[in-house]
PAMAR-5324 format. One record per residue (C-alpha): x, y, z; residue in one letter; residue number from 0. Coordinates in Angstrom, 3 decimals. Example, Ala and Ser with C-alpha at 12.3 -4.5 7.8 and 13.67 -1.06 7.14 Angstrom:
// residues 2
{{12.300; -4.500; 7.800}; 'A'; 0},
{{13.670; -1.060; 7.140}; 'S'; 1},
// end
This chain:
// residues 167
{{-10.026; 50.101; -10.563}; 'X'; 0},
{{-8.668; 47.966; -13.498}; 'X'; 1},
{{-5.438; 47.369; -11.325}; 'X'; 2},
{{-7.405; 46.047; -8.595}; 'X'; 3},
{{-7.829; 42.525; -10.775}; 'X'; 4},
{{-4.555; 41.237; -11.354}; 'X'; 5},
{{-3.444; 40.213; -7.790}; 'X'; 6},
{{-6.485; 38.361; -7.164}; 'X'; 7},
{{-5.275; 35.852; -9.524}; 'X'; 8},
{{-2.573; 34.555; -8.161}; 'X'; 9},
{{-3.957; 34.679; -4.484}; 'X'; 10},
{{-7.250; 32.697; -5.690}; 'X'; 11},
{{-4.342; 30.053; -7.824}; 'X'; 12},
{{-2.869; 29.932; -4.127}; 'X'; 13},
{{-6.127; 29.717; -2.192}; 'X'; 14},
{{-7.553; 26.787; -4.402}; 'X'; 15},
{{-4.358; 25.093; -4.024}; 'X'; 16},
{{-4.285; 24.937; -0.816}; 'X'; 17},
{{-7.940; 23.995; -0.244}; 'X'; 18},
{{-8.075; 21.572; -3.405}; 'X'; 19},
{{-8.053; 18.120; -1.987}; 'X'; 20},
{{-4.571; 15.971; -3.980}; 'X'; 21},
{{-4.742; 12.739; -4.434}; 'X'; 22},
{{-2.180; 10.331; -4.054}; 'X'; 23},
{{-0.290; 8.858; -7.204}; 'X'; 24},
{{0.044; 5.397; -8.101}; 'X'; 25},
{{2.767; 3.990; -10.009}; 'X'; 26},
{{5.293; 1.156; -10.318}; 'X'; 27},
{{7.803; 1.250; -6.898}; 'X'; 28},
{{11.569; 0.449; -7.583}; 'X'; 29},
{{14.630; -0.222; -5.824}; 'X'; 30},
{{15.204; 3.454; -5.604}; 'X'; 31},
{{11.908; 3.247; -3.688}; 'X'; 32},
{{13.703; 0.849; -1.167}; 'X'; 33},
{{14.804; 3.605; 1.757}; 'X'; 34},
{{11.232; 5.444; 1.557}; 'X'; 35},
{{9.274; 1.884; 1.585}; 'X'; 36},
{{11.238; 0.958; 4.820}; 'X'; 37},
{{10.826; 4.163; 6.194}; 'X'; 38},
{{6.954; 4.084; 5.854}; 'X'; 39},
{{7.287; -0.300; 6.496}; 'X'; 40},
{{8.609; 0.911; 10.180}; 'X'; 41},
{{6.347; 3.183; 11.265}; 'X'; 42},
{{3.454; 0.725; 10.616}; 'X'; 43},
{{4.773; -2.766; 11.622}; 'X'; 44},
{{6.114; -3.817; 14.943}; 'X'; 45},
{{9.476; -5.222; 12.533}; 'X'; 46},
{{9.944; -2.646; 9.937}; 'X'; 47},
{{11.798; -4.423; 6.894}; 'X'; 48},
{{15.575; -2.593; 6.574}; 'X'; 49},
{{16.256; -0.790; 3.162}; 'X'; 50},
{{18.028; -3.462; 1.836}; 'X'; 51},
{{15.225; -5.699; 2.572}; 'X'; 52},
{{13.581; -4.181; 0.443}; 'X'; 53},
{{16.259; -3.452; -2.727}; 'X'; 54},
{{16.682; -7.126; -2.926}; 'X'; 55},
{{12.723; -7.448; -2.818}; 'X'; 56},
{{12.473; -4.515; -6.058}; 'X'; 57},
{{14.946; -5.995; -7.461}; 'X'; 58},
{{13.349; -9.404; -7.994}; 'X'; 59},
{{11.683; -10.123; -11.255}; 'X'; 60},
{{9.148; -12.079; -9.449}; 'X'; 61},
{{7.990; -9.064; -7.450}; 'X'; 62},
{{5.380; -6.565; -8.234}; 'X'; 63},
{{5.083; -3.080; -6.182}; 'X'; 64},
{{3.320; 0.037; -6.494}; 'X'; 65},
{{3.618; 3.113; -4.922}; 'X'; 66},
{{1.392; 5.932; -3.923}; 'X'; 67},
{{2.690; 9.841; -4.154}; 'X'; 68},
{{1.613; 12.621; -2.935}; 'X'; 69},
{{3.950; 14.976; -4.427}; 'X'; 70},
{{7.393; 13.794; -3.852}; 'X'; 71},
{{6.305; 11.894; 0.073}; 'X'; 72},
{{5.341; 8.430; -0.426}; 'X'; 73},
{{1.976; 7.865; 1.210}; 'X'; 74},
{{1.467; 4.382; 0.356}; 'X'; 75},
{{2.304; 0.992; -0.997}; 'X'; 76},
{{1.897; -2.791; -1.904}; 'X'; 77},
{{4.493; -5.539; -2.745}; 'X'; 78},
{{3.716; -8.512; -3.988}; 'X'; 79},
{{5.417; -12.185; -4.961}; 'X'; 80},
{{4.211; -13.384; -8.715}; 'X'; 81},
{{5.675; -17.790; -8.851}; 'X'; 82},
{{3.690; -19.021; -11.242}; 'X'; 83},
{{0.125; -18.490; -11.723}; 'X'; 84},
{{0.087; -17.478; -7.763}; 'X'; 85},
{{0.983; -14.417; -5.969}; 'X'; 86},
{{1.153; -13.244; -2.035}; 'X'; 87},
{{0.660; -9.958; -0.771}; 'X'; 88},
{{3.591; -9.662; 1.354}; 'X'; 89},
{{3.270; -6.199; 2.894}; 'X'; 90},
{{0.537; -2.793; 2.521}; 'X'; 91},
{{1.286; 0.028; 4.208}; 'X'; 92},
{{-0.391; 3.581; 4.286}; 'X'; 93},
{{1.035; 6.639; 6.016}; 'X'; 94},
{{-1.412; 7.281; 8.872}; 'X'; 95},
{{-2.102; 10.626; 8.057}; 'X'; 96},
{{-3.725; 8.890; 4.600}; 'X'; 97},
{{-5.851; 5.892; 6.791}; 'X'; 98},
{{-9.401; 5.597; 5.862}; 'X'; 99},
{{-9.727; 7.526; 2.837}; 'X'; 100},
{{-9.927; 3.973; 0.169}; 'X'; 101},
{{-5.856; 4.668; -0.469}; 'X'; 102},
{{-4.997; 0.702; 0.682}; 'X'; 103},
{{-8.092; -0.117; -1.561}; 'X'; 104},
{{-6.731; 2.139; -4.475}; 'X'; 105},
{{-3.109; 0.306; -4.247}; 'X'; 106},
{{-4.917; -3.461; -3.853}; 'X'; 107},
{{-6.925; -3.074; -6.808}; 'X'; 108},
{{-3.904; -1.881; -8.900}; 'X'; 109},
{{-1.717; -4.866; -7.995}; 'X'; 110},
{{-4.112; -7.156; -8.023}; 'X'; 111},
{{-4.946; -5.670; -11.870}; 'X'; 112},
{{-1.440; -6.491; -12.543}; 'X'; 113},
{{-0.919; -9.929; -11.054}; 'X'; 114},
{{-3.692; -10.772; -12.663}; 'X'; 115},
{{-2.416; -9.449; -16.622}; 'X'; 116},
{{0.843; -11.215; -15.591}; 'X'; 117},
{{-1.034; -14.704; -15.291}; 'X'; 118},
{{-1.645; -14.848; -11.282}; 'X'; 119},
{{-5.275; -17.208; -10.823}; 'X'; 120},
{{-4.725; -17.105; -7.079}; 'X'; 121},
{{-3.317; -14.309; -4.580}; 'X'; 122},
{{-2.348; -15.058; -0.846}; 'X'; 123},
{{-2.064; -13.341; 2.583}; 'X'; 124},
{{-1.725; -13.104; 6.203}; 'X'; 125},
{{-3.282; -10.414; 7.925}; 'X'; 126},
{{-2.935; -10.100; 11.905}; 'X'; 127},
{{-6.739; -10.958; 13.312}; 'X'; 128},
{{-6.654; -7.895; 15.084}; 'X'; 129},
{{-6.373; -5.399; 11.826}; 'X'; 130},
{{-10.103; -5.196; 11.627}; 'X'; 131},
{{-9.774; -2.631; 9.001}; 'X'; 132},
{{-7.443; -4.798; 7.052}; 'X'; 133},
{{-9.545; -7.488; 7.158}; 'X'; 134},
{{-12.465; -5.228; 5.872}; 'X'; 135},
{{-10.549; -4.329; 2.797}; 'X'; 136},
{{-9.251; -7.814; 2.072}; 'X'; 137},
{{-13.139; -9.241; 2.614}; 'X'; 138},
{{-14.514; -6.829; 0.327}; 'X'; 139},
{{-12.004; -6.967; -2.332}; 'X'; 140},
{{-13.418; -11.087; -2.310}; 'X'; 141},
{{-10.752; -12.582; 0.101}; 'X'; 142},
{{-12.095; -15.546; 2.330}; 'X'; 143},
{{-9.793; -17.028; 5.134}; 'X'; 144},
{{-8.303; -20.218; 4.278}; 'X'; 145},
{{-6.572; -20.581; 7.393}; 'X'; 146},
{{-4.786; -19.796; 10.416}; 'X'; 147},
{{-1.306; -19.002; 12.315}; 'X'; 148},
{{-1.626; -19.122; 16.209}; 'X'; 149},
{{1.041; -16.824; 18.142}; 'X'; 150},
{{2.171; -15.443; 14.821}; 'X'; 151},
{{2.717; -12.021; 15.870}; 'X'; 152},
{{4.549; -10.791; 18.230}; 'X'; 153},
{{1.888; -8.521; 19.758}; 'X'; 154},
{{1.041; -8.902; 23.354}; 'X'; 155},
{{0.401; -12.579; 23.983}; 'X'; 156},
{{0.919; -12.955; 19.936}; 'X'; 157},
{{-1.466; -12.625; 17.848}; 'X'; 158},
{{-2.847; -15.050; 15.002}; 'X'; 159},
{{-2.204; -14.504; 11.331}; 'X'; 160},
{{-5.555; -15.355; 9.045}; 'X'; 161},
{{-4.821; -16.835; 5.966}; 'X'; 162},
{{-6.627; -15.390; 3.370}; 'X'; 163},
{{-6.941; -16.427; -0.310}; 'X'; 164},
{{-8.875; -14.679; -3.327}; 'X'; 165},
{{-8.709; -16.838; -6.804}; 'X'; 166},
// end
């Protein structure tokens, strides 16, 4: 009966692993981010920025991205332009498997955290009218539209872009 012990270890280690919820992890994105970032910026946008789109973005001093990992598939991310003491979200994406469990809101409060230590006062967006859950986050996190882009997007009869401004 002693033996009986030991291999319910590793099969409870394997059973909690499996049922322990993982969260994403957040951290700086780089230009050897670019191919993943595309990858993920495709399957969420009607014009999916190409990989080197997005290596000339990371490489810009003026940008500021973070990631979000769960284990080595990137789930997540944020880029945004830093001129001056203002900044513009240019692109959020979450995998849709990860939708609607606060990732977007985890990633928008990091970068926002760190525009704001590098000297940003005011942050910028556009958000399609239609993204009512984008809009949601971006109200919340103390956004309030500033204007607005008729036909902007090339959805259906093209949709407006909101201008949206947080200071």
């Amino acid at each position: 009966a002693a033996g009986c012990g030991a291999p319910a270890a590793p099969m409870m280690e394997l059973v909690t692993r499996l049922f322990t919820r993982r969260e994403p992890v957040l951290s700086q994105a780089g230009p050897r981010d670019a191919r993943a970032l595309a990858v993920l910026h495709s399957a969420s946008f009607h014009r999916g920025w190409s990989d080197g789109e997005f290596e000339q973005l990371l490489l810009d001093r003026n940008i500021v991205a973070h990631r979000a990992m769960l284990g080595r598939s990137l789930v997540g991310f944020i880029v945004s332009r830093l001129v001056r003491d203002e900044a513009e979200i240019l692109s959020v994406a979450v995998a849709s498997s990860r939708r609607g469990k606060g990732l977007a809101r985890r990633l928008l409060d990091l970068n926002l955290r760190r525009l704001a230590g590098l000297g940003a006062r005011t942050v910028f967006l556009e958000v399609d009218e239609s993204n009512v859950p984008a809009r949601r986050l971006y109200r919340r996190a103390g956004f309030r539209d500033v204007g607005r882009r008729e036909r902007y997007y090339p959805a259906g009869k093209g949709a407006a872009a909101l201008i949206l401004r947080r200071d």
